[in-house]
VOGU-3710 file (C-alpha; in Angstrom, 3 decimals, decimal comma):
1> xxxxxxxxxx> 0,000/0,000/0,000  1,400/3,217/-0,975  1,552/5,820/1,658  -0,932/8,792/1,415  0,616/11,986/3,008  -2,297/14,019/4,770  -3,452/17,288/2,527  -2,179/20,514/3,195  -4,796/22,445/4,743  -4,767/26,476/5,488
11> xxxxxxxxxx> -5,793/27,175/9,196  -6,645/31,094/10,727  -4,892/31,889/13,952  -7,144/32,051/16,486  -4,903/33,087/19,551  -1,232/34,001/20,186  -0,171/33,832/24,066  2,743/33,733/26,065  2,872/30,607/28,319  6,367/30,759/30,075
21> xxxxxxxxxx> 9,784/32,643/29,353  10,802/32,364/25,944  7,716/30,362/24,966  4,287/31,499/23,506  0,660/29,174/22,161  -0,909/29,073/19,109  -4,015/27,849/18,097  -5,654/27,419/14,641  -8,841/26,787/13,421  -9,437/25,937/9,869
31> xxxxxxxxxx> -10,672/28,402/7,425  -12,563/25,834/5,445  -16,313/24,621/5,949  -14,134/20,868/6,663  -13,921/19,632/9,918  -10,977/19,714/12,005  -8,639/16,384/11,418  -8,410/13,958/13,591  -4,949/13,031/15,431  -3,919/10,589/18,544
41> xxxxxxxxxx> -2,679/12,483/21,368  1,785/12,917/20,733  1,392/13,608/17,061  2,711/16,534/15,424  1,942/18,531/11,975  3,760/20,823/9,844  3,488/24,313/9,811  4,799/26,360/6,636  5,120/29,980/6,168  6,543/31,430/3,138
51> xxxxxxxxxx> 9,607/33,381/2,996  9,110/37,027/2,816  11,422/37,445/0,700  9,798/35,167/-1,957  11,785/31,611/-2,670  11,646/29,051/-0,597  9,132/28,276/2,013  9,980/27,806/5,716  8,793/25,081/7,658  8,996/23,265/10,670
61> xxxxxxxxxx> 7,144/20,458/12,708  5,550/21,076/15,747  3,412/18,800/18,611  -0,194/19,192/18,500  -0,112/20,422/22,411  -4,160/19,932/23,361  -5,815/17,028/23,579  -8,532/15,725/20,543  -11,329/16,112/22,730  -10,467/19,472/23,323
71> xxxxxxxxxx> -9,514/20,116/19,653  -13,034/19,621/18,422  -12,733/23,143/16,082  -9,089/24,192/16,846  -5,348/22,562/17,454  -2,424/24,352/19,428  1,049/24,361/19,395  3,409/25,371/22,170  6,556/26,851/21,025  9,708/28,158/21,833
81> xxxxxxxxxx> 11,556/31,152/20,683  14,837/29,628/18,747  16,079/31,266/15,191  14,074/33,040/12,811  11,642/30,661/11,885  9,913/31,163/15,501  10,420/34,479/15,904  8,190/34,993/12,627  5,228/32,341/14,122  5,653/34,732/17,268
91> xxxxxxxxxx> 4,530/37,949/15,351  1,829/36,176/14,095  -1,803/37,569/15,070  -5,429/37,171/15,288  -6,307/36,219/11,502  -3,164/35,443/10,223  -2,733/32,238/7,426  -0,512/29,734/7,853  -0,455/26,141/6,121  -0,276/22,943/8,406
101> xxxxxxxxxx> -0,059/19,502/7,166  -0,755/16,400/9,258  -0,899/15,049/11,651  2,263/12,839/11,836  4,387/10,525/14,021  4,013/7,275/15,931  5,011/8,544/19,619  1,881/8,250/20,317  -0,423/7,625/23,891  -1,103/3,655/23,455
111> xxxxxxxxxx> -3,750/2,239/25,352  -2,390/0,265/28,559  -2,849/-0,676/32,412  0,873/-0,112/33,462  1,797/3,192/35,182  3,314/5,775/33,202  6,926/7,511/34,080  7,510/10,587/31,481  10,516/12,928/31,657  9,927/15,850/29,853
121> xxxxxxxxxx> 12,934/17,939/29,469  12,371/21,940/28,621  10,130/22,071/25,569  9,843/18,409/24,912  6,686/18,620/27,272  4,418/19,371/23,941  3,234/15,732/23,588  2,995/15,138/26,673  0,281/17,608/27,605  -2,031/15,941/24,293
131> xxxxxxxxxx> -1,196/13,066/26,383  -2,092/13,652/29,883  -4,637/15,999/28,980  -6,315/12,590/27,341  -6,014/10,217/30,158  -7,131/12,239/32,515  -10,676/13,244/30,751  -11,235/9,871/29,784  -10,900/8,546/33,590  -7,913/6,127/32,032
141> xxxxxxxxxx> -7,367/4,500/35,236  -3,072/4,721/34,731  -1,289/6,407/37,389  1,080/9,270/35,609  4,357/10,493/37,291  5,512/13,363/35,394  9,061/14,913/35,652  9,234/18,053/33,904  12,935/19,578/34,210  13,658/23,188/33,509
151> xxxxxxxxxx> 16,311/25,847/34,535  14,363/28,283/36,209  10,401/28,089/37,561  9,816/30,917/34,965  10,525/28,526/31,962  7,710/26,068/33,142  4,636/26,058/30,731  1,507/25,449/31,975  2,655/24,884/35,439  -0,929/26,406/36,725
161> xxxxxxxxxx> -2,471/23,465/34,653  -0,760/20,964/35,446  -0,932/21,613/39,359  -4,645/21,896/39,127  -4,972/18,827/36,923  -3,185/17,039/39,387  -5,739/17,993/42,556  -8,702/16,675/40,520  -6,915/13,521/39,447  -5,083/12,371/42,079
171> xxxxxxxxxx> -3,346/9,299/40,072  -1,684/12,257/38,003  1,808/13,688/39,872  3,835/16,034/38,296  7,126/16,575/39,465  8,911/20,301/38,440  12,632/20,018/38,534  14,472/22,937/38,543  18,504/22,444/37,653  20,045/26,161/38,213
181> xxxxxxxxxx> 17,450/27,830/41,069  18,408/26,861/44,330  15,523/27,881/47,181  13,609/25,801/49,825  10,116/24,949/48,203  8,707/21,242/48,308  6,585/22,272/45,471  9,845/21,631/43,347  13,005/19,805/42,948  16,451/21,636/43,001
191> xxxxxxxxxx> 18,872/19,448/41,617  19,442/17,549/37,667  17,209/14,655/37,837  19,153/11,067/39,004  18,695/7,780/40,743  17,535/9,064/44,183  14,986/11,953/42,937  13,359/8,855/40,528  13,282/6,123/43,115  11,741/8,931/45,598
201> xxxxxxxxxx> 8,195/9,151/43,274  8,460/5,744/41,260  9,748/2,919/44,114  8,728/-0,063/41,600  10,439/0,409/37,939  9,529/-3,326/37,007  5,764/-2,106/36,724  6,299/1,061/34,895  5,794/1,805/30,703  8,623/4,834/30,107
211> xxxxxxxxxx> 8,281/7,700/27,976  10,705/10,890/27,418  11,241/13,626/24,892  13,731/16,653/25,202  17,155/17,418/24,052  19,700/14,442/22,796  21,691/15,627/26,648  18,584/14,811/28,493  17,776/11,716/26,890  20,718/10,127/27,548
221> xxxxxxxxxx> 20,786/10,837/30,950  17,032/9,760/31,323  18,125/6,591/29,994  21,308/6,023/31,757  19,936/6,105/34,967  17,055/3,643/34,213  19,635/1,543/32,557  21,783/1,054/35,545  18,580/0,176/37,576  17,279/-3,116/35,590
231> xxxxxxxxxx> 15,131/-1,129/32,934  14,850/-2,971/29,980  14,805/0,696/27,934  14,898/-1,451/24,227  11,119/-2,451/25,235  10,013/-0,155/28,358  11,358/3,335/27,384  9,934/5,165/23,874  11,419/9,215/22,955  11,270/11,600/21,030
241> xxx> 13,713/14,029/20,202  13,517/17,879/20,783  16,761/19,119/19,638
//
């Protein structure tokens, strides 16, 4: 069977927000009488602008950031600011045509009963949020232990969300790690995550399906450290890379 790419579609921006330090949301709604397209939560699409200077079009992909349920008439994408390709979607306003194609990519929310352990390093929480968003509003009955490592408080996106998320679903615990702010706050962690911060929230890594996405640096350590405790990460640990 020959694969079908998705159509290109043209979408209207519908909002443009800031969500952390260096980050900003956008959603789009499509400008055609078609419905919105479906996707699984921790798939991404294409977004193309064209050059302003005529030529070439620029594009990059991006993480569909809200969950289908809540992407009935419009999708979102969390960004952050890095070269000139995202400081162009960040001037973007109310009205404003871009063209998205999608959605794309198999690091994707499976169905399952085993807990779920994600590290989410900087931006690489995109998919996650599709993700969690989903299991939660479908009373999925997985526990979800979230790490979700910046440098600073200021960089977390959708920290507000996530902490209120997690006092209506209980099985959902996010854990904020912050690597270069040093203060006395049990509302976050103050140190690079390693053996004793994981084995603190997740005791029982036999039991536990693994997901991570964030820069190549990150990875690796993510997977070093469940490496030298028994993981099996060839069949327990799936990523996606952010770099």
């Amino acid at each position: 069977m020959v694969f079908q790419p998705p159509q290109k579609r043209n979408f209207r921006v519908v909002s443009n927000k800031q969500i952390a330090a260096g980050q900003f949301e956008l959603s789009f709604s499509p400008i055609d009488d078609k419905p919105m397209f479906n996707f699984i939560p921790g798939q991404w699409v294409m977004i193309e602008l064209p050059d302003p200077h005529g030529g070439k079009i620029w594009k990059s992909a991006y993480s569909i950031s809200n969950a289908p349920h809540t992407a009935k008439e419009q999708f979102e994408i969390a960004i952050k600011i890095d070269g000139d390709f995202t400081k162009r979607l960040e001037r973007l306003v109310v009205g404003d045509v871009i063209t998205a194609q999608g959605p794309y990519g198999v690091f994707t929310l499976k169905p399952g009963t085993s807990p779920l352990v994600i590290f989410a390093g900087g931006v690489g929480y995109t998919p996650f949020r599709s993700m969690i968003q989903s299991i939660i509003a479908s009373n999925d009955p997985r526990e979800i232990k979230f790490f979700y490592s910046n440098r600073t408080q200021v960089e977390i996106a959708y920290e507000h969300e996530f902490r209120e998320l997690s006092k209506k679903q209980l099985r959902f615990k996010p854990i904020f790690i912050l690597t270069q702010e040093t203060r006395s706050d049990r509302n976050f962690e103050y140190r690079r995550l390693d053996r004793e911060m994981l084995l603190k929230y997740v005791p029982d890594l036999q039991i536990a399906e693994f997901l991570m996405c964030g820069s190549r640096s990150f990875m690796e350590s993510v997977r070093t450290i469940l490496e030298q405790e028994g993981v099996d990460v060839k069949t327990r640990l799936r990523k996606e890379l952010f770099d």
